[in-house]
N, C-alpha and C positions, 0 to 999 in steps of 0.2 A: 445588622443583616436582616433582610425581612425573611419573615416566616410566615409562607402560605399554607394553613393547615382544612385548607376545604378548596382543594382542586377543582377546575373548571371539568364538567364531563362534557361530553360531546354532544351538542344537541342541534339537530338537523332544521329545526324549526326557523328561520329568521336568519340563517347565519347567509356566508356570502357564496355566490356560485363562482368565484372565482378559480380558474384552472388553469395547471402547467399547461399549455401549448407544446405540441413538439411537432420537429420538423421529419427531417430526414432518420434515417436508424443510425444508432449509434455503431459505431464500428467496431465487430467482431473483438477485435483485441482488444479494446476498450474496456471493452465488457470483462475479460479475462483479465485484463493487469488491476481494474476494480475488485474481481472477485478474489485476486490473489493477494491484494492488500488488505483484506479484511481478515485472511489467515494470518498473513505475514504479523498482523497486530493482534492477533487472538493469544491468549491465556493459555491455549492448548495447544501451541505450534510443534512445542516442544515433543508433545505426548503422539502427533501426526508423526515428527521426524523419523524416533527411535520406533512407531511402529511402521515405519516406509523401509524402514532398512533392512528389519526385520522378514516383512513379505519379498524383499527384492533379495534377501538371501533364502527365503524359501524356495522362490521362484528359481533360480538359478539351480538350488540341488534336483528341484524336479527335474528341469531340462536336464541334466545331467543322467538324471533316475531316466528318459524318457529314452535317451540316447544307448542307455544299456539294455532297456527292453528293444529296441529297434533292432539293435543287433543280434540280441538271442531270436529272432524270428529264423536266420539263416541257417543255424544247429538243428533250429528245432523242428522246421520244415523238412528237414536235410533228412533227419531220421525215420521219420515220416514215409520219404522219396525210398530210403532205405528197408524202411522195415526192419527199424535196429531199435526191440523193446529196453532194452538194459537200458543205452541211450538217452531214449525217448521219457522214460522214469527221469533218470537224471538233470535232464531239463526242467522236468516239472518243478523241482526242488529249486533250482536258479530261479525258475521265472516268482515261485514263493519266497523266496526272499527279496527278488527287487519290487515285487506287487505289494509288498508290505512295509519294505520301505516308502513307495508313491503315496501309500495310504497315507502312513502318518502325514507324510508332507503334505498331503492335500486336506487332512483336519486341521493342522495349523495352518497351512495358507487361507481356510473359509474361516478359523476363528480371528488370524487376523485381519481378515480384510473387513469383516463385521465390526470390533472394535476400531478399525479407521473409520466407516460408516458413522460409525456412531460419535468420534470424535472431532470428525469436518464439521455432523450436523450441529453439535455444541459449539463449534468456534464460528459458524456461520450465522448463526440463529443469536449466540450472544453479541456479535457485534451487529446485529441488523438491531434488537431492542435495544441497546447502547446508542447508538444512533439516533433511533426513532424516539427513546424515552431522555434526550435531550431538552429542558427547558424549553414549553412552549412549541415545540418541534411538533409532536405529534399532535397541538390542536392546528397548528397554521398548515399542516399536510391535509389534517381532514377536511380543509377548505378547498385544495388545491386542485377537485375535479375527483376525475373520476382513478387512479391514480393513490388516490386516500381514502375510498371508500370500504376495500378489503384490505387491511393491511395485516388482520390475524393470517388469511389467507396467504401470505407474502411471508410471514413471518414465520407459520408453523409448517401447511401444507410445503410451499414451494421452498423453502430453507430447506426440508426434509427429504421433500424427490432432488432436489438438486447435491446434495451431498449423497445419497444415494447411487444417483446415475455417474456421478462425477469419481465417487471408489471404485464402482464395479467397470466402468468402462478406461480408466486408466487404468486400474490393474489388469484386465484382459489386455488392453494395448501391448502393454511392457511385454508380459508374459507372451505373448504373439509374437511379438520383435524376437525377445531371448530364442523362441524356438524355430523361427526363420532361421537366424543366425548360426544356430546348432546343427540345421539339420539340410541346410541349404548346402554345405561342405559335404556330410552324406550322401547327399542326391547326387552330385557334382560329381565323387569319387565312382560313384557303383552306376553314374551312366556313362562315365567317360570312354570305358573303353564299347559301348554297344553300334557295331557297326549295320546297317542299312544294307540287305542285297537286291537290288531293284536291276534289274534288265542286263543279267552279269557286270555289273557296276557295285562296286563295295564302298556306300556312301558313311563315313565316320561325322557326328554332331557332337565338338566336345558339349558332355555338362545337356545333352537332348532333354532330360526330362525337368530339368531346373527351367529350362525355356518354356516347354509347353506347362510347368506349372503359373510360372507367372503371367503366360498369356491365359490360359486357363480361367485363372483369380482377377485378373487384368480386367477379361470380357465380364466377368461378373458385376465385379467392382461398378465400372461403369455404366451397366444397365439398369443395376439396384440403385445407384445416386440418379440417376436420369429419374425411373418410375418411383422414387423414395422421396426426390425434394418437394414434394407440397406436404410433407407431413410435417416441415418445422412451423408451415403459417396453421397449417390445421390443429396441430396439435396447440398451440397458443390461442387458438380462440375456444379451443374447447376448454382452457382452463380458465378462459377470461367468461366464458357462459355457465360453466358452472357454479364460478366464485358469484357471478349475479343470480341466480338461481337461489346458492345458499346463502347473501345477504335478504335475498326476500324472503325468505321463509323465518329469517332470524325478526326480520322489521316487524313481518306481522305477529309473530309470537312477542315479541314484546310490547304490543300497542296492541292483543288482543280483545282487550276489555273496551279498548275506544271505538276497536271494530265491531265489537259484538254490541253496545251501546246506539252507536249509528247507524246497526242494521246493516255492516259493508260488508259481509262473508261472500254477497254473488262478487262485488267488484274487486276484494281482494282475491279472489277464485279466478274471475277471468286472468288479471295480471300475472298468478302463478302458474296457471294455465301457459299464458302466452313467454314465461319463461325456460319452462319446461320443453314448450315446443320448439324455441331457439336451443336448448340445450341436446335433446335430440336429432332436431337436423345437423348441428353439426356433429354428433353421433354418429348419423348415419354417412357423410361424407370422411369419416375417421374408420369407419368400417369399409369402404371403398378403396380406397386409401391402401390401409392393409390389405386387405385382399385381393389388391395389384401387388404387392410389392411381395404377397407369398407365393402366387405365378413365377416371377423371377427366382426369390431366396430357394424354396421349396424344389421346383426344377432343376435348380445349378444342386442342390444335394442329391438326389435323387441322382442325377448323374455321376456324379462323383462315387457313387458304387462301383461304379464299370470304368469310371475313366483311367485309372491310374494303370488297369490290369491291360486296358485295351490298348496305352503308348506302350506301356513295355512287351504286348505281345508280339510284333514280330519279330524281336530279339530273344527272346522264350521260345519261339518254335522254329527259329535259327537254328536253336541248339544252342548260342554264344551265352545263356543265361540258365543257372540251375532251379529245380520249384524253388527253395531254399531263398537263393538269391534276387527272385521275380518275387517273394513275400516282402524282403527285407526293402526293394524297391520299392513296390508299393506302400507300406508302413512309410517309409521316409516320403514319399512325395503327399503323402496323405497330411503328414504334417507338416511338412512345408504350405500344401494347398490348405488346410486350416489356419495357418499362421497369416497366411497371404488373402483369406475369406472371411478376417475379423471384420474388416470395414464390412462385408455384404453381410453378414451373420445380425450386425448390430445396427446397420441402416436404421430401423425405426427406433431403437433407442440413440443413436446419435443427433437424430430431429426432436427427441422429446426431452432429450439433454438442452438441445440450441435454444427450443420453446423456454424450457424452465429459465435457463440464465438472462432468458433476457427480459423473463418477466423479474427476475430475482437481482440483476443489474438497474432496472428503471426503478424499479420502487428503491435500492438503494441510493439512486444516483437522485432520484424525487427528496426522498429525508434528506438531505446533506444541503440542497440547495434551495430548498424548502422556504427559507428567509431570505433568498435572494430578489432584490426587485432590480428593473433596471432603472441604472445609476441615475437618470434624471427624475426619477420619483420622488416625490417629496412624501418624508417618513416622518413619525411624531418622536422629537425629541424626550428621551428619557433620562434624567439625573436623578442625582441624589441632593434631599432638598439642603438649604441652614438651618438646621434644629429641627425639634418634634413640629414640624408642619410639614402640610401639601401644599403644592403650588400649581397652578393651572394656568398657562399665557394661550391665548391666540389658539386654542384647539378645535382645529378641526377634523372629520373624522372622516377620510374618504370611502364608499360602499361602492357596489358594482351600479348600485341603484341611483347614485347621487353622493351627497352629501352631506354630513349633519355638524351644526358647532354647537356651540356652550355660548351661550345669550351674552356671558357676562365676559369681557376680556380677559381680565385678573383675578382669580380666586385665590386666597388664602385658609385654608383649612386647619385649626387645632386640635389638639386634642381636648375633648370634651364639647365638642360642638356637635350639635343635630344637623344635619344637614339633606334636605330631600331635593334630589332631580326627578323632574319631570318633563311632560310635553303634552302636544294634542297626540289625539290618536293616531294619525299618519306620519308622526317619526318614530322611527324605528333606538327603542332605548338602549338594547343590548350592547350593540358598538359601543356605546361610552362606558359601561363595566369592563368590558372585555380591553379595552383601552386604556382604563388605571390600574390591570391585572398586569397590564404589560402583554396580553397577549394578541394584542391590534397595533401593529404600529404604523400602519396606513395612513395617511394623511397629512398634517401637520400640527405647530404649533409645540408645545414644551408640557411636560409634566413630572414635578419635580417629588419623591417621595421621601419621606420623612425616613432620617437615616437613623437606623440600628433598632427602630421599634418593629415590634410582629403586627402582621399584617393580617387579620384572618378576610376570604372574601367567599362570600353565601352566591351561587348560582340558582335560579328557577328550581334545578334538581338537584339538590345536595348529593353530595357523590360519599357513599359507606361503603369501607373495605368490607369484605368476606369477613367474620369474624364472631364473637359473641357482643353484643351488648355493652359489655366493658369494655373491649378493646375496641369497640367504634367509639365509645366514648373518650374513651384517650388518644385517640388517632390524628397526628401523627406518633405522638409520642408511648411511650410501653402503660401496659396498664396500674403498674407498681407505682407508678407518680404520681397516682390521685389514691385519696382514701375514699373507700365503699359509701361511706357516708356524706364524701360530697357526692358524689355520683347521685344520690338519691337524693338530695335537698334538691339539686337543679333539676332534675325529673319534676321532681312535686315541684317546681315553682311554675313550672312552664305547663302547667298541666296532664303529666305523664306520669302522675303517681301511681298506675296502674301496674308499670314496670319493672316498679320499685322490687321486686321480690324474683326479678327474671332477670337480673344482669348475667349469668354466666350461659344464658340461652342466647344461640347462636340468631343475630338477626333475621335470615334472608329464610330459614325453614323453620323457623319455631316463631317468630315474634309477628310476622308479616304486615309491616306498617303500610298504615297508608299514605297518600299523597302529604296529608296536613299534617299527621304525625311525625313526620319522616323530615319535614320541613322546620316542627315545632325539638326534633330532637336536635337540628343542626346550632338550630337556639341554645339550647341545653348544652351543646360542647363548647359554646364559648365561658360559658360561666367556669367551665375549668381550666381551661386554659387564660383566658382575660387577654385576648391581645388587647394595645393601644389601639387598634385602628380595624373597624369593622366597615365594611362594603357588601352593602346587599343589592342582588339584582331581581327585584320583581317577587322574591320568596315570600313576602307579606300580603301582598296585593291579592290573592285568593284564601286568607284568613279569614272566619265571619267575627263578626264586633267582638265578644267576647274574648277571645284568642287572638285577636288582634291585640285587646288594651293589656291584656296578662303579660303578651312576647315585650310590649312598652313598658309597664311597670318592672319586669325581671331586668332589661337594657339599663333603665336606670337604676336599679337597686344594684347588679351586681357589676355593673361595669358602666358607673358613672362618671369615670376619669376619660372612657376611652372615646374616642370621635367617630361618631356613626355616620356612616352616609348610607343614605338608601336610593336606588334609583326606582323609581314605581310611581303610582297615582298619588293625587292627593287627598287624604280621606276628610269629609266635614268633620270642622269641630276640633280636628287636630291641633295638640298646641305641644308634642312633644319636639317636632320638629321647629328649628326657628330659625333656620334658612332654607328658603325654597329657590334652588336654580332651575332655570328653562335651559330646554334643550330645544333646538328648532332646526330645519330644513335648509342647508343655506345654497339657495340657484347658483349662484356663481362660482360654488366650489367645484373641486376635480372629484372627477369619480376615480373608483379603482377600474385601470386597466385591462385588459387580457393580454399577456406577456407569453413570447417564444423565447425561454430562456434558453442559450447556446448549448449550455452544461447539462444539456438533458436532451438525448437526440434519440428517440428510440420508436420504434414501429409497432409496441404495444399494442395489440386492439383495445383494450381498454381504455386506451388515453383516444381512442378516435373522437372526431364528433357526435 
């Protein structure tokens, strides 16, 4: 089995612009039977169920709780009408007891609807890094445009509002329906019998107030989705400008010393500048926006003061209706017209829901199909070799830019062989690392890797976990498999005796390596682990002399069995190496592509051109 213990990290530098394409938007259910199969397979489906059952038996006692206050409106009015104090006590006592029943029920319905919140965001968020931290998955994503450039963003941000919007607006849903359903037979009963005197004519409307609350909720409904639908595109480009916003401000903080070196603070200033100002304007059209759609929300409530009192008052000053009875009317059509006002209530969270998923559907439906090319593309064969060698037939290496092959048709690599690739300065080296990683498999040709030996492969930027010192030194493996003492001999061999007395100090805030040390320590982890088969890309090539021949004298002192390839320049004088392959340009090869793969249909603004 090989064993890659020095991961490729991601480096923007030279790699390819290649991008998913996408055509049309993927279709609405699409998106939902994807986001409902990533539960369906979560770890947590289970702990979702038992608490779904849980809120939908809450839910239901409330209604029920809500159904019993409705009705003590008409006693307790009555007494009121009456002026019957003894009475009027006595209800105070019923309404304390069903008010304290709602109570509770409504701390348990907010504490569970929080732990489902928080249980969706676990089962959503583990199967998107499940996905995405599949083999090779997330470097050939971050090729893939624009799509793989925020995936933290997709992963943490948008995983989290969408689990969010997705508990609290299905639980309001339900809960709305349940109390329709409860209290729509209410309304039904206590207006059936309110007859109409208009022009000595005695007009009878079974169910009158059930009618005008639907039309009521109806006319809203409809105005709010009319002035409400531009907030599902608005609201998606304001996450797709802000996620650019805070990948820049990340680029420059981490490449701040190369900025501060070349004097670029005006020109990385205008650039955040001119992010900020995209991020804003669509700000200000997101404030528009709302502030349409609270003319309509805000208006239909404001009405709704007076509406309920104002259908029922010509049968209230009829005389055919008691105060008592004109309360208990109003309470029930108030919740009916609540139950039937969820849609306009949540208008703008139901577009910032539709944004989220579908930013939260592409980037998943992007990871899964990620390796897909289409089927007439020619890809480089990958086997497993005969015995402890590499083999290399006919490879060539397709770029967006062109094409690069391997000078020699047939290569055979052992172990214990020095082996250096090179080129002139206008072919681009990195491809052919990235393509005996296995993680280019663009182009053609066969690459057969030696079966059951470890593999270690050295990138430009050695990649070190979060950690102390010793546990990047042991990394992959725990730090109890090496003794303290080699840990320190391969320091001092490689020049890094200096650290010899810091291993239990955490790398990244106590030790703060530099470029060359950081490079010289990735050196240093092979001397404890010892794979068979080392691959370095270019991590030598910015060493000066000295540090150059030490990292050569350690390679062969502590790992003289194993077969080094290095891909980089070639230095005078050199004679550790003793095969030099070319690598060269080849005109008549295929370039890579730009593909509309089918399996990815979504209207993303980020995936624009």
């Amino acid at each position: 089995m090989v064993k890659r213990f020095a991961p490729m990290p991601h480096d923007m530098n030279g790699q390819s612009n290649q991008r998913i394409e996408t055509d049309d938007e993927q279709p609405f259910f699409d998106q939902l039977r994807m986001m409902q199969r990533a539960f369906v397979d979560s770890p947590v489906r289970k702990a979702i169920i038992w608490l779904a059952v849980g809120i939908v038996a809450v839910i239901l006692a409330t209604s029920f709780g809500q159904i019993l206050l409705n009705r003590w409106y008409k006693p307790f009015y009555d007494t009121l009408e009456r002026r019957d104090l003894s009475a009027f006590l006595m209800q105070f006592i019923t309404f304390g007891q069903i008010a304290g029943a709602l109570l509770v029920l409504n701390v348990m319905q907010t504490w569970l609807s929080q732990w489902i919140r928080i249980k969706l965001r676990e089962g959503l968020t583990l199967d998107l890094i499940g996905e995405w931290m599949k083999p090779a998955r997330a470097f050939r994503l971050a090729n893939a445009g624009a799509i793989g450039i925020n995936p933290d963003q997709r992963v943490h941000e948008d995983a989290r509002h969408l689990a969010d919007l997705t508990a609290g607006l299905t639980i309001g849903l339900f809960q709305s329906g349940i109390l329709l359903a409860s209290f729509v037979g209410v309304l039904w009963s206590l207006s059936s019998g309110f007859v109409f005197h208009v022009g000595g004519y005695n007009l009878n409307i079974p169910g009158y107030m059930v009618w005008a609350a639907f039309l009521y909720a109806g006319t809203a409904a409809a105005l709010s989705w009319f002035v409400g639908r531009p907030l599902v595109k608005i609201n998606g480009d304001h996450y797709s400008r802000e996620a650019a916003l805070r990948f820049s401000l990340m680029r420059v903080n981490e490449h701040i010393e190369a900025v501060s070196l070349s004097s670029g603070e005006a020109n990385e200033k205008r650039r955040l500048q001119r992010d900020l100002a995209s991020v804003l304007e669509i700000s200000s059209k997101l404030m528009m926006a709302l502030t349409r759609l609270t003319w309509v929300t805000a208006g239909y409530g404001w009405v709704t003061v007076v509406a309920p009192i104002v259908i029922a008052a010509p049968v209230y000053f009829n005389g055919d209706l008691s105060f008592g009875g004109l309360m208990m009317a109003v309470g029930a059509f108030n919740q009916v017209n609540a139950s039937l006002r969820w849609f306009v209530d949540n208008i703008d969270s139901i577009a910032d829901w539709r944004a989220t998923l579908l930013r939260v559907a592409a980037f998943r439906s992007a990871v899964l199909m990620t390796d897909e090319r289409h089927e007439n593309d020619k890809r480089i064969e990958f086997a497993k070799g005969d015995g402890h060698q590499l083999t290399i037939d006919s490879l060539e290496i397709a770029l967006p830019s062109g094409c690069i092959k391997l000078a020699d048709q047939h290569v055979d690599i052992r172990p214990g062989d020095r082996v250096l690739f090179t080129s002139t300065s206008d072919v681009e080296k990195a491809p052919f690392f990235r393509a005996i990683a296995g993680l280019w498999p663009w182009g053609h040709g066969r690459i057969a890797l030696p079966d059951g030996d470890d593999m270690a492969f050295i990138p430009r930027t050695p990649y070190f976990p979060p950690g102390t010192l010793e546990e990047v030194l042991s990394y992959p493996d725990n730090p109890g498999d090496f003794k303290k003492a080699e840990m320190v001999a391969v320091l001092a061999k490689v020049g890094l005796g200096k650290l010899n007395g810091r291993l239990d100090q955490d790398m990244r805030t106590k030790l703060k390596l530099n470029e060359v040390e950081m490079r010289l320590l990735a050196i240093a982890r092979l001397g404890l682990h010892k794979p068979r088969w080392i691959i370095i890309d270019e991590a030598l090539d910015t060493l000066e002399r000295d540090a150059y021949q030490r990292v050569l004298t350690f390679l062969e002192q502590e790992l003289g069995q194993a077969a080094i390839l290095n891909v980089g320049r070639m230095e005078p004088g050199n004679t550790f190496f003793t095969r030099v392959l070319q690598l060269q340009s080849h005109p008549a090869g295929k370039s890579l592509r730009l593909l509309r793969p089918k399996s990815l249909r979504t209207s993303d603004p980020e995936l624009a051109d």
